[in-house]
N, C-alpha and C positions, 0 to 999 in steps of 0.2 A: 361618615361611614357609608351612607347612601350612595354617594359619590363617586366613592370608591370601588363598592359594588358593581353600580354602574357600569364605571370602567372598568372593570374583569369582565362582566357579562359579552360589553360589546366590540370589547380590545379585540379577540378572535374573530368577531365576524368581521371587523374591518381591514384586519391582514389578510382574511381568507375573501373578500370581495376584492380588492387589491389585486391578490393572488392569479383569484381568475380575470380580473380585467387584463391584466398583463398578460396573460396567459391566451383568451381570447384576441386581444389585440394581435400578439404573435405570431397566433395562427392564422388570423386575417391577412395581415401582412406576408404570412409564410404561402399561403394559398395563392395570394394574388400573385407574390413573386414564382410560383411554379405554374400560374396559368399566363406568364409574359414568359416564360422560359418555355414554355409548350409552343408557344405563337411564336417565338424565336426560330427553334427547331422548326417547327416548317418551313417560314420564309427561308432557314439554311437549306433546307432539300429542294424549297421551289429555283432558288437561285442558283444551287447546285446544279441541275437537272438544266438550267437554260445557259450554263455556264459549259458546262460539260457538250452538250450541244456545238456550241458556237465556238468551244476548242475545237470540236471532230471536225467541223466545218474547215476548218483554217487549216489544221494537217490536212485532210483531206485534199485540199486547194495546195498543199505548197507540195504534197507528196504530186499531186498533176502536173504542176509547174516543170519537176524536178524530171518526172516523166518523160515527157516531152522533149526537153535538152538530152537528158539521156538518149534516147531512143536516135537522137540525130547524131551525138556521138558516139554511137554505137552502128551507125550508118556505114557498111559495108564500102561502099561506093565513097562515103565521105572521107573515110579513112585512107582510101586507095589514096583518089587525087590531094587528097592533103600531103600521103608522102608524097607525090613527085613532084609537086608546089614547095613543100618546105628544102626538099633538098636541090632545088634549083639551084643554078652557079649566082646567077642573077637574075637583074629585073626584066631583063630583055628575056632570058628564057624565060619567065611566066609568063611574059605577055603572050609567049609564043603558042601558050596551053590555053587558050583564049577559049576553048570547049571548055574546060575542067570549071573555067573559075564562072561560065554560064550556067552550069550545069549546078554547081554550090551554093549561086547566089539566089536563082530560080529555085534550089529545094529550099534555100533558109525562108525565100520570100514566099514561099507557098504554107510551109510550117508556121510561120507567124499569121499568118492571115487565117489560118483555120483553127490557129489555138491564143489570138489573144495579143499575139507578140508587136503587131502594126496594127496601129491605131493612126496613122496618115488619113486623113478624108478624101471623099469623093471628088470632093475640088482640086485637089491638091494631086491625084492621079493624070485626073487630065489635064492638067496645065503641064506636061510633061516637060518644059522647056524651064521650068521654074525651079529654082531650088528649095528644097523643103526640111525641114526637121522635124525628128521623132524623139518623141521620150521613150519611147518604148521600141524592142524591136533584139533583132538574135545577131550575135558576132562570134568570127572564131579568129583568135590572133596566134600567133606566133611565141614562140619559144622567149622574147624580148618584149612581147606585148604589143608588137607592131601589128597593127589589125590587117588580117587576109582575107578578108570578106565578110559581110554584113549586110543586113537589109535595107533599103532605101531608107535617107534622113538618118539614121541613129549612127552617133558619134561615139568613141570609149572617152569616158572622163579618168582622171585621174584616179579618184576612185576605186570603180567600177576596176580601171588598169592594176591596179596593184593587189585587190584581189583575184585577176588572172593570172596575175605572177606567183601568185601565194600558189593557183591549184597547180600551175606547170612544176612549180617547185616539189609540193610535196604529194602528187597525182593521187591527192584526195579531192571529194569533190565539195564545194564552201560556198553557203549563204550571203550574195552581199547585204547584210541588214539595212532597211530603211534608210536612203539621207536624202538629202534634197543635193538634184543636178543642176547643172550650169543656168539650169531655165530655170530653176527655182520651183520644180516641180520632186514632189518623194516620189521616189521610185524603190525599189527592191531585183535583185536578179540572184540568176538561179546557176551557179557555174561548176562545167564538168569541166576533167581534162579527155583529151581526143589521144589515142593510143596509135603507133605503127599497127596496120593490118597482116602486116608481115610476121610478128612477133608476139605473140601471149606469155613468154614466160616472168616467170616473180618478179618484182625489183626494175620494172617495163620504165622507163623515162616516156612520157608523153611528147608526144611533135608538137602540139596546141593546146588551146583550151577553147571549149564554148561555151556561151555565156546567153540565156536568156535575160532579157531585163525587161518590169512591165511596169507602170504609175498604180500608187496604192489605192490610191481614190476609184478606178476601174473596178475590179476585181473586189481586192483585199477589203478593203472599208465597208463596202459594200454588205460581206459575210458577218458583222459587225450586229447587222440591223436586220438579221434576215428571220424568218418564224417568228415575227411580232414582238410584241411589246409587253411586258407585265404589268405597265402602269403610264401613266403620261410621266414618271419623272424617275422612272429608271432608265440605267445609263452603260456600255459598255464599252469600255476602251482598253488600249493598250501600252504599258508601259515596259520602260526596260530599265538597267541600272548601267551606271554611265559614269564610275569612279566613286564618289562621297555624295551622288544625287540620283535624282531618276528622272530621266525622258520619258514625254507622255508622246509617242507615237505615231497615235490616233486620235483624230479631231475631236474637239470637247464637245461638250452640250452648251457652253456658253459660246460657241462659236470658232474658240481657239483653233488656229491649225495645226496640225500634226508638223511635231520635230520644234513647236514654237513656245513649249513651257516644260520649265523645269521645277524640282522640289528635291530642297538639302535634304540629307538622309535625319541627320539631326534637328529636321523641323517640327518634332514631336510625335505625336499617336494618330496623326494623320495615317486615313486605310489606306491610303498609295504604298505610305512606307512602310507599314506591317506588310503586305500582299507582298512585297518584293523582299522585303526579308524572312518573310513568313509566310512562303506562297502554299495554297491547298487551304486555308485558314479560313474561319469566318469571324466576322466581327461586329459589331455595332459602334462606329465614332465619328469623326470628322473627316470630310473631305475636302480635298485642294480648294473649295471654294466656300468651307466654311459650315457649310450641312452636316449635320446628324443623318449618318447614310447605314443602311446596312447592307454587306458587303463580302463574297465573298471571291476566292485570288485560285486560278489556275493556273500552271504553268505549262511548257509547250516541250515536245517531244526535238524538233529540230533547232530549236530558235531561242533565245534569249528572252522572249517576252516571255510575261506576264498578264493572263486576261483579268481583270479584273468587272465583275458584274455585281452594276450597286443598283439601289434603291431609295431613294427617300424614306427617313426611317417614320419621319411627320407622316407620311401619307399610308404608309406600309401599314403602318401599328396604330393607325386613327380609331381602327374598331375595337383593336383589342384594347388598348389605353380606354377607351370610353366603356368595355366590359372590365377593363379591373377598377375603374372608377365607380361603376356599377356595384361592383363587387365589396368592395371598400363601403359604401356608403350602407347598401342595406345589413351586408353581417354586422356593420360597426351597431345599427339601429335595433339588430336584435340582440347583441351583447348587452347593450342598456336594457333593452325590452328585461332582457331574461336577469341581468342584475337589480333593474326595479321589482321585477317578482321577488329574488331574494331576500331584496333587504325587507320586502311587506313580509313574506312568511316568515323571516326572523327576528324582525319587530314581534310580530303576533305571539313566536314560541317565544321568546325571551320572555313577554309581558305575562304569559303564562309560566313559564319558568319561574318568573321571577317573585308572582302568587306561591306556586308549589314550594317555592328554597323556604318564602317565609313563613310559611309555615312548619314548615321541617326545623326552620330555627325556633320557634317559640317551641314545636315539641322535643326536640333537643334542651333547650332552657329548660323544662319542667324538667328535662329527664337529667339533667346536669346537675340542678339544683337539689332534686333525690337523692340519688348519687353523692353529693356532697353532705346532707343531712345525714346518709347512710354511713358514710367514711369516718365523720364526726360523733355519729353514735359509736361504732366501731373501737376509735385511737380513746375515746373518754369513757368507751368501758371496760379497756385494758390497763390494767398494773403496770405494764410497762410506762418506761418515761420516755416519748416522743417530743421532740422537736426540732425546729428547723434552723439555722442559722446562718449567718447570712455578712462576711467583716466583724466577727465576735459579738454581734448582736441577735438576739433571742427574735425571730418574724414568727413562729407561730411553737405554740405548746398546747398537748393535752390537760385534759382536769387531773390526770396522774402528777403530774409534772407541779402545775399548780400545787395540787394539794400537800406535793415536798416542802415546799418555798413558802407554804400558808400566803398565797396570793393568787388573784385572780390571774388565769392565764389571758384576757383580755388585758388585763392594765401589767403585765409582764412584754409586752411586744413593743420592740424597738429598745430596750433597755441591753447594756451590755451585758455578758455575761459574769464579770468580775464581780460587778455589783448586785449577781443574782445568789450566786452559789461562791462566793468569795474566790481569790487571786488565783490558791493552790489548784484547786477542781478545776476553774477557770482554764490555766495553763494545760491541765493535762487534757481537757475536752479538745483545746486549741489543736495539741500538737496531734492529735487524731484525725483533727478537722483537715488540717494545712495536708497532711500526708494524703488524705482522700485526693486532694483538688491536685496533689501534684501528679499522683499515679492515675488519675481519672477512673478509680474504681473504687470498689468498697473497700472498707478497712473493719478489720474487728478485733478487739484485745480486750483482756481480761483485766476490767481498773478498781481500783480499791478509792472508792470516792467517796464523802463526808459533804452530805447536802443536806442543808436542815437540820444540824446536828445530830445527823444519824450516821454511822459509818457504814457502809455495806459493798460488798464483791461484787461489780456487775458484769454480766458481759455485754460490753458498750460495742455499739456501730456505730461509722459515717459514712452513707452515701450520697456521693457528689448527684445534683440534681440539673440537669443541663436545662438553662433556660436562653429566653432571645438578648437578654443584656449580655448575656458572655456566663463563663464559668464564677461560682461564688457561694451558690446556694447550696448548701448541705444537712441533710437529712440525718438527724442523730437520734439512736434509740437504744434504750439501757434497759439491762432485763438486771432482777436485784436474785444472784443466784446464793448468797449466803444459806439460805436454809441447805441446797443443794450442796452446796461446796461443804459443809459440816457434814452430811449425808458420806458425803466422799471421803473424806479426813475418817470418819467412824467405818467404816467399809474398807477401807487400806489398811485402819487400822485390824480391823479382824481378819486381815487376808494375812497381815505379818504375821498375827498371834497364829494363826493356824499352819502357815508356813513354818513357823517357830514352832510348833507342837511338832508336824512331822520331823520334822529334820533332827529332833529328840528323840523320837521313836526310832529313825533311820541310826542316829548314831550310836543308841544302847542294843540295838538288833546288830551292830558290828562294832565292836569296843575296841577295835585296832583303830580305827577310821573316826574315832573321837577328832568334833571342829571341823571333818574336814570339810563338809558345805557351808561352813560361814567363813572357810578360808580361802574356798576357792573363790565363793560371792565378793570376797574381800582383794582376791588377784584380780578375777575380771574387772571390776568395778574401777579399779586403777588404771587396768590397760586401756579399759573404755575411754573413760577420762584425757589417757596422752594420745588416744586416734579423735579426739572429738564428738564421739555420739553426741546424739541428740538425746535428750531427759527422754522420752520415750523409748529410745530401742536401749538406753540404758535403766533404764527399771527393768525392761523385758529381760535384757540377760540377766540382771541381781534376781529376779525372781526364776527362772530357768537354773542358775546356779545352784541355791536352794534346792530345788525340787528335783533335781539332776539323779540322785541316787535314790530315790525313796521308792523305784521299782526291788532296791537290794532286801526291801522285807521280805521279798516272795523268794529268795534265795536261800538255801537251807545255811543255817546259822555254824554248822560246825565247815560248811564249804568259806565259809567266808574266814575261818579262824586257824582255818587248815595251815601247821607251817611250811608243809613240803610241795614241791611243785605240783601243779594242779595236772590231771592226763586231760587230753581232749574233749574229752566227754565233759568235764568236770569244766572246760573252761567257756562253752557254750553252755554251761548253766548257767555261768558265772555272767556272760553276755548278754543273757536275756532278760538281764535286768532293764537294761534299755527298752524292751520295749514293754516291760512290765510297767514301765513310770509312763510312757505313753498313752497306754490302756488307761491306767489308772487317773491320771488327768486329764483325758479327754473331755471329758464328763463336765469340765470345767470352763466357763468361757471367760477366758484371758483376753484381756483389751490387744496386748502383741502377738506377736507368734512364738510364746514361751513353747509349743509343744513340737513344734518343728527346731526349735533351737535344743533343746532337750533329745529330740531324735536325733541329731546329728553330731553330737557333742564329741562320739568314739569313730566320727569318722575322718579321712585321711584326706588331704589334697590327691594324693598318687590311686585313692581308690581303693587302697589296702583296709578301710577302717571297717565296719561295721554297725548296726545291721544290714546296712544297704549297698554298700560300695560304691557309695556318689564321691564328685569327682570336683574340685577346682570351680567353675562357675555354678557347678549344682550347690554348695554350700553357704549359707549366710553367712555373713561377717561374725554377727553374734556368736553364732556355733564356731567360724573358728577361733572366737576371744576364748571362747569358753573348753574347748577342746585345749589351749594351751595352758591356762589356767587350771583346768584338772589336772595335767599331767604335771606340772609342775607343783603344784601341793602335794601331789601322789608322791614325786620325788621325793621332796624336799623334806615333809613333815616325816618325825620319828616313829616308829610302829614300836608293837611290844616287842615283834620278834626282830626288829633291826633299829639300828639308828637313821636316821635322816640324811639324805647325800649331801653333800654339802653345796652352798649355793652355787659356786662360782662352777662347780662341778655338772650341776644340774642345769645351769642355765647354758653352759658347753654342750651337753647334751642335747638340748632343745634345739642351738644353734646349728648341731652339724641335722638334725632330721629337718631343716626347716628345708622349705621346698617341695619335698619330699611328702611330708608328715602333716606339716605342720604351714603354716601363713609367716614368710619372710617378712613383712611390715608387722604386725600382731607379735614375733617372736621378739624384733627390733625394742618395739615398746615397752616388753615386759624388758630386757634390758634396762629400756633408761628408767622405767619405775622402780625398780630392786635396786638400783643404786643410791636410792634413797628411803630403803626401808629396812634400817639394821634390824628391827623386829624380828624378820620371818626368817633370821639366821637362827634363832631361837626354837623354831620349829623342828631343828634338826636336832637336836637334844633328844635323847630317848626318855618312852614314856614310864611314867611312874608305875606302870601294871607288868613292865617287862618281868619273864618272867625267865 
């Protein structure tokens, strides 16, 4: 029992320590995880902000580039001598413009020299007798790609030729993107088409095209590395996509050269391949070489890259990782701290608690134990017969009970009931019992039981008692109302004598009307019987039948005996006998509502009746048994001054007012009870006083 205690005491506090440990834990975990998502969101703004940067830089630089070639194909004087260059017959008429093509090759070669485009060395100037090559350097070809001048050393590659041909074609102007030339060196160029100076209008075909081209490692790569560093192992390169892969560009950090490594698009969560499927993006994963990098991808306003600016995430997040580890280790140490205070302050209440309960139990027990003494004084100083039963065996009995049986109710428990109060009693306790336990409620009925060899009326209960085995137990109590019930029987009986007295007095105060209240008592009573009353609302109409006329004493005696039609006046006297019998037994308290049935007795479904002129659901049933019942003895029975109508007559009569007058189901039944009551044919016989 202790045990078990126990465990109720401390079963809560260990779901509720639990509860918060999880709960604690949670938020430890939840905290830490929103102070590396804080640290994250920065490094994406720091990296944004140097990404953003070293985008503006590279348009910036390719929008110069572009500049530049422009500004030369847009060259007044260049466009002249390009027309009369291109529309020469032949080769010998150019040579013969031997100005024109000095004059084109001295501005290309002076333009590259101040912006970038000849990168030739100093050496290689003055050895003028030598021939030199350039990776870099400006050209303008021909309508076919055939080159018409260029700057010292730089050749057209194939390449570089075919997107000439693209811009003469569609005299837009086209990026040659990074590749590596015949030298094995990346380059990049910048290509306009060159227009007739002759002609501006829409839809222009260009004579040429020019073509800046420079080494990426000059310039471009350069802009890469520039405004510093944000760590020793951050990194920024440039990728592009190149069919189901991506081209890295721009030189690795492990040394790789630009244009000399690739990555399947389908190589997993690699940030290369996010950044280029999902450029503007930041991320935390792996990169081409295997690192936990953090990462984020912009993309480029002219050009098909993608900058990508990473981080080592190891070095990046070394402070904040060692503050959530921080962070982690001491909230975890004050969760226990603050759970070890718990469990002492609920050890402590408990141990008090668990003084305070027990004592509340032992004064409980006293107070149980009172209580039960109290209960036991109580059922052993009542006459009633209590007890309990429980599968037809007797579990507890009062000294009432006992002292029926002449047996201790101590050595009566556990015994059956057959063998207490024998078979018959037995039986009928049973089928009271059984009926509790099936309806789950009380039962009470009126039994005539012989216990002890005493016979007596009781009014018996059984209340089903819900216990923790399940339903079974039931509470049985028998009150012995014999004395009462002869009380009853002698009290009914003077209510008939006296009902009997008036209805004597009623019938010699009108001698035409001989019987007719124990005949009408005697119709009602029958119709009652074929509609089914209930024993109570049929006593109540036999007794209202009765007493129905006995206001006709207050009616003058020669109005009652009169044989000629009564005038108006004379027949509201005759009416107020109704409520003379009202008045008259009010005074009386009837178990039914004999005085309301009584008042309503001359009144009509249709409203026509009297004193009231109630109507259809204002009527009781009783009243309208009783209203058809009057009127039909009123028929039926013979007077001095007439004979009696005849039945078949009379009950024709009833049937056409029914509806109307009278209750269609109430008129139905006096039908089928008159067909088996040749008697009251007999009433239509005239009386022996006729005169």
């Amino acid at each position: 029992m202790k045990t078990r205690i126990w465990n109720r005491q401390w079963a809560p506090a260990i779901l509720l320590l639990g509860g918060l440990l999880i709960v604690g834990v949670w938020s430890i975990i939840n905290y830490a995880a929103n102070e590396k998502e804080r640290d994250l969101r920065a490094w994406e703004t720091l990296l944004g902000v140097v990404a953003e940067s070293r985008v503006q830089s590279l348009n910036q630089w390719i929008d110069g580039q572009y500049g530049v070639v422009r500004e030369l194909a847009d060259n007044a004087s260049l466009r002249f001598y390009l027309s009369q260059l291109v529309v020469a017959p032949d080769a010998e008429s150019i040579g013969s413009q031997a100005a024109q093509f000095g004059y084109l090759r001295n501005l290309l070669e002076t333009t590259a020299e101040r912006n970038g485009f000849s990168l030739a060395s100093q050496k290689t100037k003055i050895q003028a007798n030598i021939a030199s090559a350039s990776d870099s350097g400006i050209v303008i070809v021909d309508l076919t790609g055939k080159t018409i001048v260029g700057t010292s050393g730089f050749h057209v590659d194939e390449v570089l030729k075919a997107t000439l041909l693209k811009v003469v074609k569609t005299g837009q102007p086209a990026l040659q993107d990074l590749y590596e030339n015949t030298g094995g060196e990346v380059v990049l160029g910048f290509a306009i088409p060159v227009f007739s100076v002759q002609s501006n209008e829409p839809g222009q075909r260009p004579i040429a095209a020019i073509a800046g081209v420079k080494r990426a490692r000059d310039e471009l790569f350069p802009l890469l590395l520039r405004k510093g560093t944000l760590t020793s192992a951050d990194e920024t390169l440039l990728v592009r996509r190149e069919g189901d892969s991506i081209a890295f560009i721009s030189p690795l950090a492990d040394g790789t050269a630009p244009l000399r490594k690739q990555l399947s698009l389908s190589a997993g969560k690699q940030v290369e391949v996010e950044a280029v499927t999902k450029p503007g993006t930041f991320s935390l994963n792996m990169d081409y070489a295997g690192r936990e990098v953090l990462t984020v991808s912009r993309s480029f306003r002219q050009t098909p890259w993608v900058l990508v600016q990473k981080i080592d995430a190891v070095e990046a997040l070394k402070e904040s990782r060692d503050h959530q580890r921080f962070l982690m280790i001491s909230l975890t140490f004050g969760i226990l701290v603050i759970a070890a205070g718990l469990i002492a302050a609920w050890w402590h209440g408990a141990s008090v608690k668990e003084r305070s309960v027990s004592e509340v139990l032992r004064s409980k027990s006293r107070e149980l134990a009172d209580q039960s003494a109290l209960l036991m004084s109580v059922m052993d100083g009542t006459p009633d017969l209590i007890f309990t039963v429980e599968q037809e065996r007797l579990k507890f009995c009062n000294k009432a009970f006992g002292s029926v049986v002449k047996e201790s109710p101590l050595a009566l428990r556990g015994k059956t009931l057959s063998s207490i109060v024998g078979p018959s009693v037995a039986h009928q306790i049973d089928s009271l019992v059984q009926e509790s336990l099936r309806s789950s409620q009380a039962v009470s009925r009126m039994l005539d039981l012989e216990i002890g060899c005493v016979a007596s009326h009781n009014y018996f209960s059984a209340v089903p008692i819900p216990t923790n085995e399940g339903p079974g137990l039931v509470l049985c109590l028998a009150r012995d109302m014999t004395v009462e019930q002869d009380a009853q029987k002698k009290r009914q009986a003077l209510m008939n004598q006296l009902v009997g007295v008036l209805t004597c007095i009623v019938d010699s105060h009108d001698p035409f009307c001989t019987e007719h209240s124990m005949r009408t008592a005697l119709v009602a009573g029958a119709i009652a019987r074929e509609l089914g009353l209930d024993d109570s609302a049929a006593e109540t109409l036999d007794m209202a039948a009765k007493l129905a006329n006995v206001g006709k004493i207050f009616v003058p005696r020669e109005l009652l005996t009169k044989r000629e039609i009564l005038s108006p006046e004379e027949q509201k006297i005759m009416q107020s006998h109704v409520q003379h019998s009202v008045a008259v037994l009010k005074a009386i308290e009837f178990e039914g509502p004999v005085i309301d049935v009584i008042g309503q007795k001359s009144e009509h479904l249709d409203g026509s009746g009297y004193p009231a002129g109630l109507k259809e659901s204002e009527l009781l049933l009783e009243s309208r048994i009783l209203a058809v019942a009057n009127a039909f003895v009123a028929m039926v029975s013979a007077r001095a001054y007439r004979a009696g109508v005849p039945l078949e007559q009379t009950l024709d009569k009833l049937l056409s007012e029914s509806g109307s007058k009278y209750d269609r189901h109430v008129v139905a039944a006096l039908f089928h009870v008159a067909e088996n009551r040749p008697e009251w044919i007999k009433w239509s016989a005239p009386s022996a006083d006729a005169s």
